[in-house]
C-alpha positions in Angstrom: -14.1 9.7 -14.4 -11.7 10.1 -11.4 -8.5 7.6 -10.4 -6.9 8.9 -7.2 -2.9 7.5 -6.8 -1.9 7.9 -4.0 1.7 7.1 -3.4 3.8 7.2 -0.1 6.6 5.2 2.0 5.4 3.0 4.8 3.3 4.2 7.9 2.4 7.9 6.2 -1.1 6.8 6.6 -1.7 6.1 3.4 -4.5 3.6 3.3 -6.0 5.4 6.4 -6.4 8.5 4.2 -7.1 6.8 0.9 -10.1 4.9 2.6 -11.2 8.4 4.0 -11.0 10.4 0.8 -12.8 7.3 -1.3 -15.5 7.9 1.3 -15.7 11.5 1.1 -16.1 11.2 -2.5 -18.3 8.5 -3.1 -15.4 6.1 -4.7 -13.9 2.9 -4.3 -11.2 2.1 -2.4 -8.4 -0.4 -3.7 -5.5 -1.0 -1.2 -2.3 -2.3 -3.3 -0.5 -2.9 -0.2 -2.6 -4.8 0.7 -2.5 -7.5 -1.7 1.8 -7.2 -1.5 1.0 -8.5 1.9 -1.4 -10.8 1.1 1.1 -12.8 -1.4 3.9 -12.0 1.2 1.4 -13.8 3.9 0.4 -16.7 1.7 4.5 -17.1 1.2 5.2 -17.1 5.1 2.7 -20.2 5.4 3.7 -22.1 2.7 7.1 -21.1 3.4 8.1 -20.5 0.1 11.1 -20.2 -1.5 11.4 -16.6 -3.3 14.5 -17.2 -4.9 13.0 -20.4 -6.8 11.4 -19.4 -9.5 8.9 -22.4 -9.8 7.6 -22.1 -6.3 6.8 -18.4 -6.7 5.4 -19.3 -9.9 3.0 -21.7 -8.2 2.4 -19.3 -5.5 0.9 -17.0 -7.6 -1.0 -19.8 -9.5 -2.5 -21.0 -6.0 -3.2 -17.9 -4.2 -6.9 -16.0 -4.5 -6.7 -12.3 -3.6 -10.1 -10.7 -2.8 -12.1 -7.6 -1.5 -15.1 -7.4 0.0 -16.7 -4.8 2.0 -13.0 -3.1 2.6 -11.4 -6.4 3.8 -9.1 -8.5 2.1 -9.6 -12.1 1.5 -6.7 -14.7 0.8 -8.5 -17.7 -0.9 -11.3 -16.9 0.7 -10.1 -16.3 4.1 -10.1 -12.9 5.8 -6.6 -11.8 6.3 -7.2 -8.4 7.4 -5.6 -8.5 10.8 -3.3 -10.9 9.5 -1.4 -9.1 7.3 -1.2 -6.3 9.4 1.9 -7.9 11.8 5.7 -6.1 10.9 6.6 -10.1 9.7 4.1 -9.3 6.8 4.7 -6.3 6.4 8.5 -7.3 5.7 7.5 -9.6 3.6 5.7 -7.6 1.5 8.6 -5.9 0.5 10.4 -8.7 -0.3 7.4 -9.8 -2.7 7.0 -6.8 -4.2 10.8 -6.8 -5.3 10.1 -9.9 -7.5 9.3 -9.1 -11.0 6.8 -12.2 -11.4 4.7 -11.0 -8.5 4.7 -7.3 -9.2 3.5 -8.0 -13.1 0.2 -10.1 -11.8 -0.3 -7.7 -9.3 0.0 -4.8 -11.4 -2.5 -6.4 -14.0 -5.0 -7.2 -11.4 -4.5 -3.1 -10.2 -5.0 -1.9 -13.8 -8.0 -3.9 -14.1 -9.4 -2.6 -11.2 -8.8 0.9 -11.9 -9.5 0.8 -15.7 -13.6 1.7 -15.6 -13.9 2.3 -12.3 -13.7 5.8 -10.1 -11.4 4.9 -7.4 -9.1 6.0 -4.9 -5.5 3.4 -5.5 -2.5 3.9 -2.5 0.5 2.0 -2.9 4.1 2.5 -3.7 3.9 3.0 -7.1 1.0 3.8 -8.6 1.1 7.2 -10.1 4.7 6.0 -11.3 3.2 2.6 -12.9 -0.2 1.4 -12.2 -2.0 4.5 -13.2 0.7 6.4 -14.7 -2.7 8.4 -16.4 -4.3 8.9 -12.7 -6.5 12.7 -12.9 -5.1 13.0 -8.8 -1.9 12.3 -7.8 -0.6 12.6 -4.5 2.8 11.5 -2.3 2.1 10.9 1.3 5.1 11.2 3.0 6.2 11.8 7.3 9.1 12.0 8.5 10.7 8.6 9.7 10.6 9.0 13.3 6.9 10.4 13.1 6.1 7.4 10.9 7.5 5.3 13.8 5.2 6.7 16.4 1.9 6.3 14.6 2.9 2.5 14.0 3.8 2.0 17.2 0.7 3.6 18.9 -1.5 1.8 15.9 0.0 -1.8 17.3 -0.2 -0.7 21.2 -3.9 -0.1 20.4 -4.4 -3.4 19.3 -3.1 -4.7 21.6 0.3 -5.9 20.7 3.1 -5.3 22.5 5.7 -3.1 20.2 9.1 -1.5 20.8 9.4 2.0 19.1 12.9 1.4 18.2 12.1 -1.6 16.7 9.6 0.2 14.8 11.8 2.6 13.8 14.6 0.4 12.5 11.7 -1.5 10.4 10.3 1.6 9.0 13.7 2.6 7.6 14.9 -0.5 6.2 11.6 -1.1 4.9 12.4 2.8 3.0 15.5 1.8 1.4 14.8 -2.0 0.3 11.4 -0.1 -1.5 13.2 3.3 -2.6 16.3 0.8 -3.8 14.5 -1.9 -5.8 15.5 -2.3 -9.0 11.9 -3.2 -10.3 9.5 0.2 -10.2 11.4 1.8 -6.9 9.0 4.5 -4.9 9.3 7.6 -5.6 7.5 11.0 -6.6 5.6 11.2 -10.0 6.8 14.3 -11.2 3.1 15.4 -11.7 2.7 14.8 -7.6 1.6 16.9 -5.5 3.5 16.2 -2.3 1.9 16.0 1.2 4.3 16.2 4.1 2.1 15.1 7.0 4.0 15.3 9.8 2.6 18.3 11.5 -1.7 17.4 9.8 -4.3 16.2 10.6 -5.9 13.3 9.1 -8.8 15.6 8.1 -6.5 18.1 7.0 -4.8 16.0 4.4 -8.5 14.2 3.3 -9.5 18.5 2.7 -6.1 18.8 1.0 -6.8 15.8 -1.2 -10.3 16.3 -2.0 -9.6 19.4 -3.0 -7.5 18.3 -5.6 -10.1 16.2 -6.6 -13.0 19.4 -7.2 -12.2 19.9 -11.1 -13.1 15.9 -11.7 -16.1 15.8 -9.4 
């Protein structure tokens, strides 16, 4: 059995390379942040209130996170594209800092990666979720590098984007996640650490999958 955690602050690539190496290997894929933006998305439309208790209580209650064929589904609508704007993204973070939400998140993580060979990117899950993962690995990029590959990821969708902007997200995005006071990011001492700057996204999939050799 193999659980790849891979851990990492926001735009290192992480779910690019995680959905790379799970299909290198042969694994499944889970993407945590995903679902943080999922609950963050259902939150924007029914605007709820985060501060009260009862209505993220209810959220959580109402809302349906599922995957299927690498997309996510939010009471079974596809949300992919969705969730994927800097408005979710933001809230995400503001989710995730809300005990309530990260404990049925969590579960639903564990779950998933209990009996299961998977590849698991997030914030924390070599720190919490998987604290017994075989691979461990922290993505990280230097902010301003970070801040180009988001930007150039929205210009190719077609979304207009102002690399500042980008830039001031990514770093406030950093401190409310390294900051938290409920399961902050940061490196699981038994880590290894990838600085990806200056790689390729096949050299890091190599690096990672070689990591990987004595489970396989």
């Amino acid at each position: 059995m193999i659980r790849i955690a891979i851990d990492g602050p926001g735009g290192a690539g992480k779910s690019t390379i995680a959905r790379r190496v799970a299909g290198a290997l042969g694994l499944d894929y889970i993407d945590t942040g995903a679902m943080y933006r999922a609950i963050g998305l259902a939150a924007m439309q029914k605007k709820t209130d985060l501060k009260d208790d009862h209505q993220v209580a209810r959220l959580l209650s109402e809302s349906r996170i599922d995957f299927h064929d690498e997309k996510i589904f939010l009471d079974e609508k596809d949300v992919s594209a969705a969730i994927r704007t800097p408005e979710a993204a933001d809230m995400a973070s503001r989710v995730s800092a809300i005990p309530a939400v990260r404990d049925k998140l969590i579960a639903l993580q564990r779950a998933m990666g209990q009996n299961r060979n998977v590849v698991m990117d997030g914030r924390d899950i070599g720190t919490n979720v998987l604290k017994d993962a075989e691979v461990k690995i922290y993505l990280t990029a230097t902010p301003k590098e970070r801040a180009r590959r988001r930007y150039e990821e929205l210009l190719s969708k077609g979304k207009q984007a102002d690399y500042d902007a980008v830039l001031q997200a990514i770093e406030k995005r950093d401190h409310a996640d390294m900051t938290r006071a409920v399961d902050p990011l940061r490196k699981a001492a038994d880590a290894k650490e990838l600085d990806t700057t200056n790689m390729s996204i096949e050299e890091v999939v190599a690096a990672i999958t070689k990591e990987a050799e004595p489970w396989q």
